[in-house]
N, C-alpha and C positions, 0 to 999 in steps of 0.2 A: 895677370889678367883678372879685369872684376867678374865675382864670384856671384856678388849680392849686391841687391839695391840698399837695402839699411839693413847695418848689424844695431841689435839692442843690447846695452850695456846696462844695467840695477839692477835692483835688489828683485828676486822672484818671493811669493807669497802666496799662501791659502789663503782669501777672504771666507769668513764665515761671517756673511751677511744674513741680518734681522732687521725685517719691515717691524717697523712697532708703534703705536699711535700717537708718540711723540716723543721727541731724546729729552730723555730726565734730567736736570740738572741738583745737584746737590742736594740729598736728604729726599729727594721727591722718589715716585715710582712713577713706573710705563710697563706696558704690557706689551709682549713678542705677537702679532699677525701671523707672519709668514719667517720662514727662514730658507736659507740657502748658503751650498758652501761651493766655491768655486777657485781658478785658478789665478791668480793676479800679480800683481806688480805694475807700476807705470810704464815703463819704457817695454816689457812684458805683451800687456797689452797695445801698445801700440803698433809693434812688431805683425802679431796675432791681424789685428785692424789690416795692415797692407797686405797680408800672405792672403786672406779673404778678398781682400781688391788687386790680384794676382803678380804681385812683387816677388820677388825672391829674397829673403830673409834668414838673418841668423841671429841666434844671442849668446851676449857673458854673464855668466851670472855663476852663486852658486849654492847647492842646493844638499838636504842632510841626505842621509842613508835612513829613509823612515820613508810612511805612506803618502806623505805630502810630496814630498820629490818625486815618486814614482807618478804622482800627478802630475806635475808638470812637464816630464818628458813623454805621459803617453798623449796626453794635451797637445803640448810642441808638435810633436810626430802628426797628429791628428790633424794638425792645423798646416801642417808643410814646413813650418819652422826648425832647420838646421838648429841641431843641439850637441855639436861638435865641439864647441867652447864652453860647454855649461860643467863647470867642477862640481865634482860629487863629494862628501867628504862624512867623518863622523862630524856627529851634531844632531841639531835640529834645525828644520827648515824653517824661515820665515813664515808666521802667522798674521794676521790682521783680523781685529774682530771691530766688524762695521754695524751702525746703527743708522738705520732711517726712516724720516718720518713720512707722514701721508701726502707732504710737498716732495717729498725726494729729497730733501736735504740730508746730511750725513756729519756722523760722528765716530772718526776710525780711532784704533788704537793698535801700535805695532810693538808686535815681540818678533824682532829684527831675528834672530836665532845665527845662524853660519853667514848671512849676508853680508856681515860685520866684519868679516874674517877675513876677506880678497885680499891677497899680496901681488904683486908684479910678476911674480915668478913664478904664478900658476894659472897666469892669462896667456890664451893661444895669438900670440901677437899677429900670426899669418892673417889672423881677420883683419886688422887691420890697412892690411894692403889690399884686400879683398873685395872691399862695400865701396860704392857710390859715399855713402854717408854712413857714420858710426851715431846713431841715437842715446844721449846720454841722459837716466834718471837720476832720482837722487836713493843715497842711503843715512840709515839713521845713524851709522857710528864712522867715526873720525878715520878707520883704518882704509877703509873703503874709498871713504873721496879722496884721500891721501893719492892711493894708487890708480885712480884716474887721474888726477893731476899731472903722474908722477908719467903713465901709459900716453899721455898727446906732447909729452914732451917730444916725441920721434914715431910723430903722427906722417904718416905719408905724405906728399904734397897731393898727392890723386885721391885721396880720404877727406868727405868736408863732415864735419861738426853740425849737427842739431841737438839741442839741449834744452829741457823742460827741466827748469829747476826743481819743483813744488816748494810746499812752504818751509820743509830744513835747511835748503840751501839758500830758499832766499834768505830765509832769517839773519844767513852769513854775512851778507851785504855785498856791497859793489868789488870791494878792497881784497876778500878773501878768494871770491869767486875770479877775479881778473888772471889769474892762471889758466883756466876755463875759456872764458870768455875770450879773453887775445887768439884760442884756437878756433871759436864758433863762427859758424856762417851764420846759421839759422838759434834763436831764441824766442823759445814759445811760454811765454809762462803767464798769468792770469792776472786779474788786475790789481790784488792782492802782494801778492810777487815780484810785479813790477814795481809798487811801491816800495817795498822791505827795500830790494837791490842797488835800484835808484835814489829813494827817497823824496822822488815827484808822487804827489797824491794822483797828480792829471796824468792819465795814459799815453797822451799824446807827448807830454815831453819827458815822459820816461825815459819813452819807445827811442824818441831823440835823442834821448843818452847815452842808451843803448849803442847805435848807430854813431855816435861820436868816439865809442869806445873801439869801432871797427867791426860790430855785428852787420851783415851783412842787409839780413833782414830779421823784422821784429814783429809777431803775431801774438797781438795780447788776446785773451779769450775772456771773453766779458759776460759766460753763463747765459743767462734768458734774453741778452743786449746784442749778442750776435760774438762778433769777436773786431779788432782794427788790425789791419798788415800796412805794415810799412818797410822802403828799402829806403828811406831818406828823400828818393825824388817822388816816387808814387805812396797814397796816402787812401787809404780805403776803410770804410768805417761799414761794414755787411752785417746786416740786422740777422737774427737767428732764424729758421724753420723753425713753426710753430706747430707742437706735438704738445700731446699730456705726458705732463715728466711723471716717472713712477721712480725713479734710481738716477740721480747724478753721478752715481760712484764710476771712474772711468770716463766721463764725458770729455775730461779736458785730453785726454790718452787718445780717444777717436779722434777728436778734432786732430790730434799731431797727424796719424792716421794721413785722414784723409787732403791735410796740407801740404804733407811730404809727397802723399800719391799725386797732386795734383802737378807740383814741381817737378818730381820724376821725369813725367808723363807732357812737358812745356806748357801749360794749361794758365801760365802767366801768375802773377800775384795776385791779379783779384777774383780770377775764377778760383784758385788752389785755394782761398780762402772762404769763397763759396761753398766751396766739395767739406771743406772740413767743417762747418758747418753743418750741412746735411749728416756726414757721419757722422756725426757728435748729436745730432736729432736723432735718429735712427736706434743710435746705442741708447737713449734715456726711454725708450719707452718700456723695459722688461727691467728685470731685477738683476745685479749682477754684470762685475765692467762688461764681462764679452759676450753676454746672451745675445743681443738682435745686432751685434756689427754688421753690416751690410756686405753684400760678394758683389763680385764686380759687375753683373747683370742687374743689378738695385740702381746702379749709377746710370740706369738707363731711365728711372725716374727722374732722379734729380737734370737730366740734359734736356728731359719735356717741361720740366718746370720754368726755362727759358733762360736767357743771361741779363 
């Protein structure tokens, strides 16, 4: 019997985010504004995103015996996220130290810690018969995607696949990822991403690679341009809500958010890419991926805003 609307699968992380009046590059300096430390990961927060727009959710992940872990499970709990699958273990937790400027634009850098670590045999596989959809992110080290790979080999036939690569896995390309991908329904990843995977510069015949490959459907997120969904027959190009961006970090994490929620909930492919859209406006305007996620009474703005 399903348990869960989306279980989340990657790497969990402490962001210790700093606004600062420009990201440095080489020999230069910038100066720290503001800071903040919060709780993240990709597939993390997008989990976080739907439990606030009133889904039911869990995650795999896993996390050290130190004070950052004890963040993320009281986080989790706080948020209604099932953390039944989340391994605990010695180590240290994933860190991420993020830099952004007065556009919101960002510069992260990840000390992966225990993330790296996940084996097959210390994943709760009963989630996987559990969720509508298993949500997969990416991790920094080999051992991890390994055993995602190795976990959809004897994926449910009632389990569908959503998958936001970012830019580790795409860097992998089409060839390594096709393990992955022959399981996925849903592929969300940015216009960046799209290109690495495919190797089309143009979104739209990525997206159509995609789809050749058997993705079911394909939502490229195209930042301040809005985002394109496509299933191969329907084809939609939805310009973004227009907010003052303060923090991108997380924005492409809401949009999964509020994609997946729109899908859940039959809201069609061009509305569900509407909604995530608005979430993904919504999450940029505060510091930090999950400060302003939107709760399911928000979405009562976005349905006055008209179709």
């Amino acid at each position: 019997m399903t348990s869960f609307d989306v279980v989340g699968f990657g790497a969990l992380n402490v962001d210790r985010l700093f606004q600062v009046n420009c990201i440095a590059r080489a020999e230069e300096e910038s100066f720290i504004e503001n800071q903040r430390e919060t709780c993240g990961g990709s597939a993390a927060n997008t989990v976080v995103g739907l439990a606030r727009l009133g889904c039911k959710v869990g995650f795999i992940g896993k996390i050290g015996s130190d004070r950052e872990g004890d963040m993320h499970l009281s986080e989790f709990k706080s948020e209604g996220v099932d953390t039944n699958a989340i391994i605990r273990s010695q180590g240290r937790s994933g860190l991420v130290m993020g830099f952004v400027d007065r556009k919101g634009a960002r510069a992260l850098y990840i000390n992966s810690g225990v993330n790296d670590t996940i084996i097959p045999a210390e994943v709760n596989m009963d989630y996987f018969s559990q969720t509508k959809f298993l949500h997969l992110t990416s991790f920094v080290g080999e051992k991890s995607f390994q055993t995602q790979k190795k976990l959809l080999e004897n994926l449910p036939r009632n389990t569908k696949v959503s998958f936001d690569p970012g830019a580790l896995y795409a860097k992998k390309g089409i060839v390594e990822l096709e393990p992955i991908l022959k399981k996925t329904t849903i592929v969300m990843p940015n216009q960046g991403e799209l290109q690495n995977i495919t190797g089309y510069t143009e979104y739209v015949k990525g997206a159509d690679a995609l789809v050749a490959q058997g993705v079911k459907i394909v939502a490229v997120k195209l930042g301040s341009e809005g985002s394109y969904v496509t299933n191969g027959r329907e084809r939609y190009h939805l310009d973004a809500f227009k907010v003052k961006t303060v923090d991108t970090t997380g924005a492409g994490d809401a949009f999964c958010a509020g994609f997946l929620y729109g899908l859940l909930n039959n809201r069609g492919l061009r509305e569900s890419g509407r909604i995530g859209n608005f979430v993904a406006s919504r999450k940029i305007r505060k510091l930090g991926a999950r400060t302003s996620l939107p709760y399911l009474k928000e979405l009562g703005l976005f349905d006055k805003m008209g179709k």
